[in-house]
N, C-alpha and C positions, 0 to 999 in steps of 0.2 A: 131106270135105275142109275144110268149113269150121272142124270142131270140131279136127282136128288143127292145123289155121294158127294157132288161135287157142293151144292149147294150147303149141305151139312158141312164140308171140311172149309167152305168161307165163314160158317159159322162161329166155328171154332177156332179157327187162325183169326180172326176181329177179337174173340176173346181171350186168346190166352199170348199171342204179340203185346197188346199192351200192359199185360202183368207183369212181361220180363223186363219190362223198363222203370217196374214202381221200386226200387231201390231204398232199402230203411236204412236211415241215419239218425244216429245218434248227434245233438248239436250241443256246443257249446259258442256261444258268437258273444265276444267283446267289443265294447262301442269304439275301443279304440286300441291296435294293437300295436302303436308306439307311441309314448308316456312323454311329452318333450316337458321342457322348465315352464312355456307358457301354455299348455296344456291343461285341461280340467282333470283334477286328479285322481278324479274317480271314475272306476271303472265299470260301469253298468253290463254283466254278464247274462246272455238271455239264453236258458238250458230248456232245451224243448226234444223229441222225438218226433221224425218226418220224414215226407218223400221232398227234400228241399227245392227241386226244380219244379215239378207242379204247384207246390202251394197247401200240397196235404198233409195237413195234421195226425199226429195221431198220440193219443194219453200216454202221457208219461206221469206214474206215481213218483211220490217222494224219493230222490235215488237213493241207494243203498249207502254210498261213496260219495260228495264232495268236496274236493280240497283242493288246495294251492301248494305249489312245492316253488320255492326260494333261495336260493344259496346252498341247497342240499338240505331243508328243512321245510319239513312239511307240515300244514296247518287244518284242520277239521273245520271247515267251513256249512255241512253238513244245518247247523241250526240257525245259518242267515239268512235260506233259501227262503223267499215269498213267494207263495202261487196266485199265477196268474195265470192267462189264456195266450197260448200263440196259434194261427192258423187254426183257431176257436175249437181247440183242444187243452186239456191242462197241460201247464210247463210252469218253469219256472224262473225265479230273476234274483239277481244279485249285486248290491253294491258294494264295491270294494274300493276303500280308499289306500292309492299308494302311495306311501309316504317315505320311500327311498330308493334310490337305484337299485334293478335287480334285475332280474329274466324271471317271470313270475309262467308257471305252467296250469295250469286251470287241467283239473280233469274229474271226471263221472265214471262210477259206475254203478249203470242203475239196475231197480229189482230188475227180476229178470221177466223179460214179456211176454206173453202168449200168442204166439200166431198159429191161430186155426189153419190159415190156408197151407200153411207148410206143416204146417203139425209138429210144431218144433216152438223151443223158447229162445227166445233172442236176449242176450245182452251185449251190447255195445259200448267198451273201454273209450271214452270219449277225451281229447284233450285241445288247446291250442296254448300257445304261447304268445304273451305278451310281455315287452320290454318298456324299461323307465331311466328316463335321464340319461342316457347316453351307455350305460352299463350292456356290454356284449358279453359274457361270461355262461358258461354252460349252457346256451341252447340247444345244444347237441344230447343233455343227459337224458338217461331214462328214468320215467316218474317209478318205473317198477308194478306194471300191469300186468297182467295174465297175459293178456296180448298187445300189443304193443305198435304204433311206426316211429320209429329213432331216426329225426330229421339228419341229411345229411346234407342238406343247405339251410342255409339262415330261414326260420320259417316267418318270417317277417323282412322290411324295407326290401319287398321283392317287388317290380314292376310287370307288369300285363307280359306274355312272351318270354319271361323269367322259367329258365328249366326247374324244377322242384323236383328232390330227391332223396327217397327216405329207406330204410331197411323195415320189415317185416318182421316184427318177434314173436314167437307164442313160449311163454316158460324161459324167455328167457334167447332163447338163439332162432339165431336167422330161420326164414321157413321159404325154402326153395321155390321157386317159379309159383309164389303166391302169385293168385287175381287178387286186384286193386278196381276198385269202380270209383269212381271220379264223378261226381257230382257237382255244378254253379248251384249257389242261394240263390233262386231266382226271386228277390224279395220284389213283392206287389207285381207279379206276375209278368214282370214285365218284358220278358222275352220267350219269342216261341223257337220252340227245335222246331229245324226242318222236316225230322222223322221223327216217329216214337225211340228207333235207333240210337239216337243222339241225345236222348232227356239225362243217360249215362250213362258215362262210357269207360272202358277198361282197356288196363293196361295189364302186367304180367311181369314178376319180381324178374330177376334171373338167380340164378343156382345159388347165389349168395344171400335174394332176397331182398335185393335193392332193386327200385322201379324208378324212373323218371317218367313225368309229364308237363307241357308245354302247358300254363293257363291261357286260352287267345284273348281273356277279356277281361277286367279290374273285376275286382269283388271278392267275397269270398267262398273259396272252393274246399269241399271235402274230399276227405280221399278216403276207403272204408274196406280193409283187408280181411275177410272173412275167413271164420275156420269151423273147422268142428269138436266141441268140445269132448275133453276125453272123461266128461261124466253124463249121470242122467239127471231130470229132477223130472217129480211126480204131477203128473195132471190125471184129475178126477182118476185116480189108484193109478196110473197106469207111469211108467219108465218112459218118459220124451226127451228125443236128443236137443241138445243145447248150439246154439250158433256164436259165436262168439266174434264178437268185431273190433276192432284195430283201428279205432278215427283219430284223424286230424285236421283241424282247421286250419286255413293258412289264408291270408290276404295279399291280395295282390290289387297292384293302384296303377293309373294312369301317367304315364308321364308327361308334365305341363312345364 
């Protein structure tokens, strides 16, 4: 008995360890998240849903929500959107030409998703910022999501090792000793974690709801504040609670 118990709970720890490491995110990735004078001036937006470190796709419909917010003006970008495939699932893509200084914030918010494993609907308030021409102005504001991370360092010209640090909002005000999971775009696979541990990892707001994290490596990383929504929506008749997520991208580069 004892050898089958034991043999059953190695079963089950191989299968449910690496499910706590599949992490959903909401993405929005810019080709380029600082606009210089000799720069190409458009900006190719790639909006997808995924576990970004592995490499797993997963369907995203038409989102519900997207836009660009500019100088405290907001734009319905919603019918530019073409679909395409990322990580050979539906997403989607966008060109956007800048044609003046600004701090431009890109954000999603899509239908809402169904996951079976959790038995809950995910939506994910997705954003990043991109800047143009030299224009530093408003980085810090909020687009005005249900939930929110209100960068508290420049979420852009930040180098590898660069502390990054934002506030947690849900409705609006700080949400105390939120978890943060922290996610690398692992694009084209091309690094492996050490441990299933490490595919994402978490940090924890403090009492005001501000978190910091170290990037150790260029590229771009998410950061994804989850909560629980305070409605239900219906699947096949029945009241399923809602998850609701807090992203942001942010790029960080090498220094050469």
């Amino acid at each position: 008995m004892k050898k089958g118990t034991l043999f059953l709970s190695i079963i089950i720890m191989n299968l449910i360890i690496p499910g706590q490491t599949f992490a959903h995110f909401g993405m929005v990735i810019p080709s380029d998240s600082m606009i210089m004078q000799e720069d190409n001036r458009t900006v190719t937006l790639m909006v997808s849903f995924s576990h970004p470190f592995e490499g797993i796709g997963m369907e995203l419909v038409k989102p519900h929500v997207f836009g660009v917010m500019a100088n405290g003006e907001k734009q319905n970008l919603l019918s530019n959107l073409k679909k395409i495939q990322i990580m050979g699932h539906t997403a989607w893509k966008l060109d956007y030409n800048v044609k003046r200084p600004g701090v431009f914030m890109f954000y999603m918010e899509p239908t809402p998703y169904w996951e079976p494993a959790e038995d809950c609907f995910i939506i994910h308030y997705t954003k990043t910022v991109v800047t143009s021409f030299g224009d530093d102005e408003g980085w810090d504001k909020e687009v005005g999501l249900i939930t929110e991370i209100v960068p508290l360092t420049k979420p852009y010209g930040l180098y590898a090792g660069n502390l990054f640090q934002g506030i947690v909002k849900l409705n609006g005000k700080p949400v105390p000793y939120a978890e943060v999971e922290v996610e690398f775009y692992n694009k084209n696979k091309k690094y492996t974690a050490p441990t299933d541990y490490m595919v994402a990892q978490t940090v924890k707001a403090d009492k005001n709801g501000v978190f910091s994290y170290a990037a150790p490596k260029s590229g771009w990383w998410g950061f994804a504040a989850l909560s629980h929504g305070d409605f239900k929506l219906k699947h096949a008749g029945e009241d399923k609670d809602v998850e609701l997520g807090a992203i942001i991208w942010v790029e960080f580069h090498d220094m050469k």
